[in-house]
ROBAMI-997487 format. One line per field, with one value per residue (C-alpha): x, y negated, z negated. Coordinates in Angstrom, 2 decimals. Layout:
N
east: c(X, ...)
north: c(Y, ...)
up: c(Z, ...)
END
This chain:
210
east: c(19.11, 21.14, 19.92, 15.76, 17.60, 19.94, 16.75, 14.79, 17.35, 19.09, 16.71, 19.07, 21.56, 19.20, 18.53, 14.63, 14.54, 12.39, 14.68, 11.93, 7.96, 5.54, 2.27, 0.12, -2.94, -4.36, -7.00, -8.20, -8.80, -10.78, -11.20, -14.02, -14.76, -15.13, -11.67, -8.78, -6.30, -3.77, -3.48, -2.94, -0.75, 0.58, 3.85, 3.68, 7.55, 7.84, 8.51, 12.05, 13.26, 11.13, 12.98, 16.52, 14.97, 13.74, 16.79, 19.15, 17.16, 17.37, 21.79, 21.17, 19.62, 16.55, 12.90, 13.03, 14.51, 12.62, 10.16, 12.91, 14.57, 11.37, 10.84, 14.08, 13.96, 10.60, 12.37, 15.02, 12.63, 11.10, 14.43, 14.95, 11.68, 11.29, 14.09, 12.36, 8.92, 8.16, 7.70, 4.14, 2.93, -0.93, -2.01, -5.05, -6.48, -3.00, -0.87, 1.22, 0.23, 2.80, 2.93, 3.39, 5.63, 5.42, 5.34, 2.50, 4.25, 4.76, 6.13, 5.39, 5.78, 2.75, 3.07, 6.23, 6.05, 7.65, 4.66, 5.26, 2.07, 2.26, 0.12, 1.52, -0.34, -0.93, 0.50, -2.56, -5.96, -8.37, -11.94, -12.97, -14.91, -16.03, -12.77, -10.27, -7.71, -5.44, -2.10, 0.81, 2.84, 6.03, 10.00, 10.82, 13.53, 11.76, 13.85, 11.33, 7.91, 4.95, 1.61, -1.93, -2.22, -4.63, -5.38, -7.39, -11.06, -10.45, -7.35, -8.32, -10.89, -11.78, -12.42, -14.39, -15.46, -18.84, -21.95, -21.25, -17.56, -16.41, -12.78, -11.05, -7.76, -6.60, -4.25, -1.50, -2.07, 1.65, 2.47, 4.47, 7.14, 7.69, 7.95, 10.97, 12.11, 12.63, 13.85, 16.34, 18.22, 20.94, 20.48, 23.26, 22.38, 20.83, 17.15, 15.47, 14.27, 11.03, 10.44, 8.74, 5.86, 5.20, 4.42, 2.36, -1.40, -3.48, -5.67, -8.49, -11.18, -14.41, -17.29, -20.29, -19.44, -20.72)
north: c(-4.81, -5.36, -8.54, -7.16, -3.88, -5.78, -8.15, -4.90, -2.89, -5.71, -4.72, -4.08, -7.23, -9.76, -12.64, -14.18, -16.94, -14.89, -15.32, -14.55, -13.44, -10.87, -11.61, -8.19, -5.89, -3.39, -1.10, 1.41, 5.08, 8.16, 11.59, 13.39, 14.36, 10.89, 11.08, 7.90, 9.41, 6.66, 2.63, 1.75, -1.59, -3.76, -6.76, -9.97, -10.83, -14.73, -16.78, -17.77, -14.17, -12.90, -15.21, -14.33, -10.70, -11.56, -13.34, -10.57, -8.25, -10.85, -10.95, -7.03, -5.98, -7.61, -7.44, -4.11, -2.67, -4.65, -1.90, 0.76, -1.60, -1.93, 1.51, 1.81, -0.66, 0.71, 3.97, 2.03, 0.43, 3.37, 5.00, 2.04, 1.19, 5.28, 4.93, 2.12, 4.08, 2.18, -1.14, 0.20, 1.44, 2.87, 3.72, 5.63, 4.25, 2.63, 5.47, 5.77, 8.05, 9.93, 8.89, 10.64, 10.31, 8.02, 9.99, 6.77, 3.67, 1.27, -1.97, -4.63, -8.49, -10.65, -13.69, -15.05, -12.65, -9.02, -6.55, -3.41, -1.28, 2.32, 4.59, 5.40, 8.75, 9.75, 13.12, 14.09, 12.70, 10.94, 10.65, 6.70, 6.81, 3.49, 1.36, 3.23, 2.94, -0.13, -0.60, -3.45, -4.08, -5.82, -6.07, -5.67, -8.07, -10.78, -10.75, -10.55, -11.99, -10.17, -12.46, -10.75, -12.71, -16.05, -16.61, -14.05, -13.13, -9.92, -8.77, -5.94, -3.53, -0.11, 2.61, 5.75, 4.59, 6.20, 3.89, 1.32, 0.85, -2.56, -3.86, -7.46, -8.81, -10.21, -12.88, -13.47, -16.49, -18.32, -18.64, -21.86, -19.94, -17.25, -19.55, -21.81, -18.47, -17.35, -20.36, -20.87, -17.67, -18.75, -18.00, -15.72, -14.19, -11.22, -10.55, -9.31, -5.96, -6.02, -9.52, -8.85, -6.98, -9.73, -11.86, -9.72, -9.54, -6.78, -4.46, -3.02, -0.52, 0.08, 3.15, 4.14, 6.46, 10.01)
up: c(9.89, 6.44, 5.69, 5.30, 3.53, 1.17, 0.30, -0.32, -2.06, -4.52, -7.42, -9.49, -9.05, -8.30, -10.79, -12.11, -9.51, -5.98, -2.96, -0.82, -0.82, 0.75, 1.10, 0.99, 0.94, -0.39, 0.64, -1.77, 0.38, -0.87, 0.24, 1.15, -2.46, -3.68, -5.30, -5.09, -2.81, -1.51, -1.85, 2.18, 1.70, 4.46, 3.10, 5.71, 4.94, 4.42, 7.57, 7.02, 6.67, 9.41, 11.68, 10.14, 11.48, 14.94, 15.82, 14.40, 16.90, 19.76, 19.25, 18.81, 21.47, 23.37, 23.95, 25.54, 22.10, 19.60, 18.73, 18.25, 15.76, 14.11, 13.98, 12.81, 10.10, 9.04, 8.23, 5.80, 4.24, 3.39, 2.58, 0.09, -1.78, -2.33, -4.54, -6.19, -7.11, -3.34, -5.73, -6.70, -10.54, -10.41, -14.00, -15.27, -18.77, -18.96, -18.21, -14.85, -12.96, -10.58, -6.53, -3.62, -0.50, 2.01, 5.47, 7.26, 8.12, 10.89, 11.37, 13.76, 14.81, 13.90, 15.18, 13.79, 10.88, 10.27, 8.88, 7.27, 6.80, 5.15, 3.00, -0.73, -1.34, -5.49, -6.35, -7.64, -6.13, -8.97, -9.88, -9.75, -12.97, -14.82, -14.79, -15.60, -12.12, -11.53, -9.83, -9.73, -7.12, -7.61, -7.80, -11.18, -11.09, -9.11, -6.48, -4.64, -5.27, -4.36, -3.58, -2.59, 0.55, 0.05, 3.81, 4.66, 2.85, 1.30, 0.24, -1.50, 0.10, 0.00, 2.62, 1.96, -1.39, -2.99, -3.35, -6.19, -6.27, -6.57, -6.71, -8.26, -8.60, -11.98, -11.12, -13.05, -15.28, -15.82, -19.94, -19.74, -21.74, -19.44, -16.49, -18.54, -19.25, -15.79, -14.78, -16.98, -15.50, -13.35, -9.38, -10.16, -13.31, -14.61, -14.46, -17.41, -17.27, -16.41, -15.09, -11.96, -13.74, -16.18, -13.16, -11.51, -10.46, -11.12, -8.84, -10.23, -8.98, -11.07, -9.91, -11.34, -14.45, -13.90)
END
């Protein structure tokens, strides 16, 4: 499947001006000792590419092989957004905190979309206490533009969560010069560094303090 790798691994060639979206989710998971263990996300490619994909598997090999080239292509993207910090930043007080690997993932046709779904572990798990976890998730040159997906209720949720926990999004709110900015880059020109996270909306998690 090079077109979905080269679109997921062009980070850093790609100019400001997003040659294609993901709409996604997040669910927050905890452990049995109350702690923030993993952000379970699931990317809805856009509907253009995901049709690029089906009919690359179609000339590849058939409905009898699709799932073993999405099982396949699951695995690259893996492969490719691990080198990438797997396009996600989760910060305590500010501060980034180290992730895990990726070992739970699937991906799968819904509809006329490609989904990848996998589990981003933290290295270490962490206490939710007062507000102090959020998380971004983005392509830092904005190749790619990431979107928590508008057409379902909750996009953010939580699983395992102690009694009081509450989650929000902060949506990115477009300055007018940082919008001219990006689009006066040239579809062929160099990103900024750091473009895609200026753009990006926040998660946020807030539990009772102890």
């Amino acid at each position: 499947m090079p077109l979905l790798l080269l679109w997921l691994a062009t980070a850093s060639t790609a100019s400001a001006h997003p040659h294609g979206w993901v709409d996604y989710t997040v669910r927050v998971l905890f452990d049995n000792q109350g702690r923030v263990s993993a952000l379970q996300q699931r990317w809805k490619m856009d509907p253009m590419y995901s049709l690029t994909l089906m009919e690359e598997m179609k000339r590849d090999g058939g409905a009898g092989q699709q799932q073993q080239q999405l099982d396949a292509l699951g695995s690259q993207i893996v492969k490719n957004i691990g080198k990438q910090h797997y396009l996600s930043h989760v910060y305590r007080n500010g501060k980034e905190l180290e992730l895990g690997q990726v070992t739970e993932y699937t991906t799968l046709l819904s509809g006329q979309r490609v989904e990848f779904m996998f589990v981003l572990p933290l290295a270490t798990p962490q206490k939710p206490e007062g507000d102090r976890l959020s998380w971004k998730i983005y392509d830092p040159t904005y190749f790619i533009e990431f979107l928590y997906d508008n057409e379902i209720d909750q996009p953010l949720t939580m699983s395992g969560a102690p009694e009081g926990c509450t989650t929000n999004i902060a949506h990115f709110k477009p300055d007018p010069k940082l919008v001219a900015e990006a689009a006066a880059i040239d579809v062929t020109g160099q990103a900024p560094d750091g473009m895609g996270k200026r753009f990006a909306d926040t998660g946020k998690l807030q539990c009772p303090a102890d």
